[in-house]
C-alpha positions in Angstrom: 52.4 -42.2 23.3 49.5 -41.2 21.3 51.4 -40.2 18.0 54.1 -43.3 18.0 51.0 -46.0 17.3 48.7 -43.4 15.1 52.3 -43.4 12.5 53.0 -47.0 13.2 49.4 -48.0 12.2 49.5 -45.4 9.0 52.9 -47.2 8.3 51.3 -51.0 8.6 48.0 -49.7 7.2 49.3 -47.2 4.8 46.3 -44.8 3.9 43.6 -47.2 4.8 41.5 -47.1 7.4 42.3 -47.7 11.1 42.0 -51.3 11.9 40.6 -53.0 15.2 44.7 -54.2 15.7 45.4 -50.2 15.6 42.9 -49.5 18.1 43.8 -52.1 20.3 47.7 -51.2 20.6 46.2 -47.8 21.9 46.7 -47.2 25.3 43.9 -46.3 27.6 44.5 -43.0 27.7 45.3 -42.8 23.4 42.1 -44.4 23.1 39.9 -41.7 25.2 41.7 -39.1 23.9 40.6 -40.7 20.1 37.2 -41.5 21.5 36.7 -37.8 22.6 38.3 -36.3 19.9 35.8 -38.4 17.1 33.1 -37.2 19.5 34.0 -33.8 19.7 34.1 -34.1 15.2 30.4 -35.6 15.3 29.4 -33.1 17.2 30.4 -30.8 15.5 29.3 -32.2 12.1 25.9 -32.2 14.3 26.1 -29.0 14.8 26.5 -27.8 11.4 23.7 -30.0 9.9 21.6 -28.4 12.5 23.1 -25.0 11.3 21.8 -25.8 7.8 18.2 -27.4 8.6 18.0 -24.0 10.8 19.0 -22.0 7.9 17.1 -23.5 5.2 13.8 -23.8 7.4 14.2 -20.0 8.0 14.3 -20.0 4.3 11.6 -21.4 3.4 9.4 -19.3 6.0 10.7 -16.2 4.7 9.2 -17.5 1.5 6.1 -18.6 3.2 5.9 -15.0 4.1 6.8 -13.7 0.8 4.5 -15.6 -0.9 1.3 -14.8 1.7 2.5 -11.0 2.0 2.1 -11.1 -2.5 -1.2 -12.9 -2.2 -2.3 -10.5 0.5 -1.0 -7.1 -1.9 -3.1 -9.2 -5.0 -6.2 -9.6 -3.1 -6.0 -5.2 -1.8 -5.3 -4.3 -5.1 -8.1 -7.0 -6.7 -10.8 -4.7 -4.1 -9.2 -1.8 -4.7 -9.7 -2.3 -8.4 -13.5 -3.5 -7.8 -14.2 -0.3 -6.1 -12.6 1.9 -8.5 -14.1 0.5 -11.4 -17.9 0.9 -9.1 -17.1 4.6 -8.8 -15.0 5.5 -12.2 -17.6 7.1 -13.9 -18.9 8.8 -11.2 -15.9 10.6 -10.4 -15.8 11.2 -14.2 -18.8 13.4 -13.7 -18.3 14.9 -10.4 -14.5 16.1 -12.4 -17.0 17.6 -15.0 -19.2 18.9 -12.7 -16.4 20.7 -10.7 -14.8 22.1 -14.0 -17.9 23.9 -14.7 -18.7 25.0 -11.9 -15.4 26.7 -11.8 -15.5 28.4 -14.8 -19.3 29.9 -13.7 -17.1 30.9 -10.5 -14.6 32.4 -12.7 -17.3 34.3 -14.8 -18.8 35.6 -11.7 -15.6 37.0 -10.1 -15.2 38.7 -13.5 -18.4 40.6 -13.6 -18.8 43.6 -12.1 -22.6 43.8 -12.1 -25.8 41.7 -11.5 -24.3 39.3 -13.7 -22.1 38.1 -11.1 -25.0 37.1 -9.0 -26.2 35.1 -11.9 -23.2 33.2 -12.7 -23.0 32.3 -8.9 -26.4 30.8 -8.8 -25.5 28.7 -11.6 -22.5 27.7 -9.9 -24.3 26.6 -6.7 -26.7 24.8 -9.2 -24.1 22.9 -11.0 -22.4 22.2 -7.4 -26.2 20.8 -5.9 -26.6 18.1 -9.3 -23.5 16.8 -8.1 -24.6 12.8 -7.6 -22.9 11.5 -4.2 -25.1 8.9 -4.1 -23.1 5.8 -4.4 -20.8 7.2 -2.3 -22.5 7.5 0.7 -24.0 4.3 0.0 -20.4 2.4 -0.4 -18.8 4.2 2.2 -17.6 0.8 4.0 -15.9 -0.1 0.8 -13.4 2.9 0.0 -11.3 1.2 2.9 -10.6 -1.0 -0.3 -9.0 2.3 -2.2 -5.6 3.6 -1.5 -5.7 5.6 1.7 -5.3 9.0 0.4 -8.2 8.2 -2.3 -10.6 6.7 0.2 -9.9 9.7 2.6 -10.7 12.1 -0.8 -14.1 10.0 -1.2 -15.9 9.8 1.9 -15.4 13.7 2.5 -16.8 14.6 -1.0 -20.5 14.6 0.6 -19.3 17.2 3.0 -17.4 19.1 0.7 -20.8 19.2 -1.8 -22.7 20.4 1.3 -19.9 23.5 2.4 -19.3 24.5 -1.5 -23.3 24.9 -2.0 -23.4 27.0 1.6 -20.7 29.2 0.1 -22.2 29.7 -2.7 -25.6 30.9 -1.1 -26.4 33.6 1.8 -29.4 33.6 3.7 -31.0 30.8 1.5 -30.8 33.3 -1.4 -28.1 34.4 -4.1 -26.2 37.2 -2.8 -27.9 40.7 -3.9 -24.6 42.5 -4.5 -21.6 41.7 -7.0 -19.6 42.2 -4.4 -20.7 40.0 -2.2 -21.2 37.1 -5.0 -17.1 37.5 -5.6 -16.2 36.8 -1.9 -18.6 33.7 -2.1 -17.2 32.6 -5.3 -13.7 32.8 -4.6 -13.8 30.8 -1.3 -16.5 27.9 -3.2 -13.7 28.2 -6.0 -10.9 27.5 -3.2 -12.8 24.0 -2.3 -13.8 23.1 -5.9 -10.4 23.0 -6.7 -9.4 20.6 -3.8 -12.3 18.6 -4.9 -10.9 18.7 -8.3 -7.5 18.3 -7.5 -8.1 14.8 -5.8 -10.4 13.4 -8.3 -7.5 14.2 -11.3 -5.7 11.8 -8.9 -7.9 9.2 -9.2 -8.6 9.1 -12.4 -4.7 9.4 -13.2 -4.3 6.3 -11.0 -7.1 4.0 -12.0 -8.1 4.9 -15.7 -4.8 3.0 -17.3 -6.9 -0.5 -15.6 -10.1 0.3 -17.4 -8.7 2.1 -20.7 -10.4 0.0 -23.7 
């Protein structure tokens, strides 16, 4: 029953659209079974507009959080920048400093008298001009460095402090060669972790400030 007036209205109608004469030669039954199909269609149309508006809204807060995550990288990088530029030039001289205390180290290990002693006080003297000042003053601010560079700063007071003990017995140089190469070799062994993480540094950040 329900296909015999769908082709006879096509037939009357041809490809235009049903008519209020088609609907009406619908049986009862035709009609709700027309009725639930169109409903069952809006539906789903319904349910694939609400597909899309889902879609695109989770689009556009991915991109929210793109776009805040960016800003958010920007603004690190921004203080990481303002930090590193505060403390360039003092890591420029505690890298200086460290190199020559080194090679004081490495002239003391080499000499096999009283000289040794020497070399190894000036070592220790080199290693106490080291100026930490602005770091222990800006401590709360290398959070704004990379991790691994902030970590490196804050323990470079410490590090000072345990590479001038080393370097020292008793309060006083150490009265046999012997004694002044053990010393130097473990202050050299720190110097050149100090060293080590300020070439870092300076490898990372001196591209921003290069003139």
């Amino acid at each position: 029953m329900l296909f015999g007036p769908v082709c006879e209205g096509t037939k009357t109608l041809g490809h235009s659209a049903p008519t209020m004469h088609w609907w009406l030669s619908l049986t009862a039954t035709d009609q709700g079974t027309w009725a639930a199909a169109l409903a069952g269609l809006l539906a789903a149309i319904g349910g694939v507009a609400a597909a899309i508006a889902s879609f695109r809204a989770a689009r556009v807060a991915l991109d929210i959080a793109r776009i805040d995550q960016q800003h958010r990288d920007e603004e690190e990088l921004a203080r990481a920048r303002v930090i590193a530029s505060y403390l360039f030039t003092d890591a420029g001289l505690l890298h200086k400093r460290c190199m020559e205390a080194i090679k004081r180290i490495d002239e003391a290990i080499s000499y096999p008298d009283e000289r040794a002693i020497e070399a190894l006080e000036a070592a220790r003297r080199i290693v106490s001009s080291m100026d930490v000042t602005k770091i222990q003053e800006n401590l709360d601010k290398l959070i704004w460095l990379p991790a691994r560079h902030a970590t490196s700063f804050a323990a470079f007071p410490d590090m000072k402090k345990v590479i001038s003990i080393l370097t020292v017995a008793g309060g006083a140089p150490f009265p046999v060669p012997r004694d002044a190469h053990a010393a130097g070799e473990r202050g050299r062994q720190q110097l050149e972790v100090m060293r080590d993480r300020l070439d870092e540094f300076i490898k990372e950040f001196e591209p921003l400030f290069a003139t």
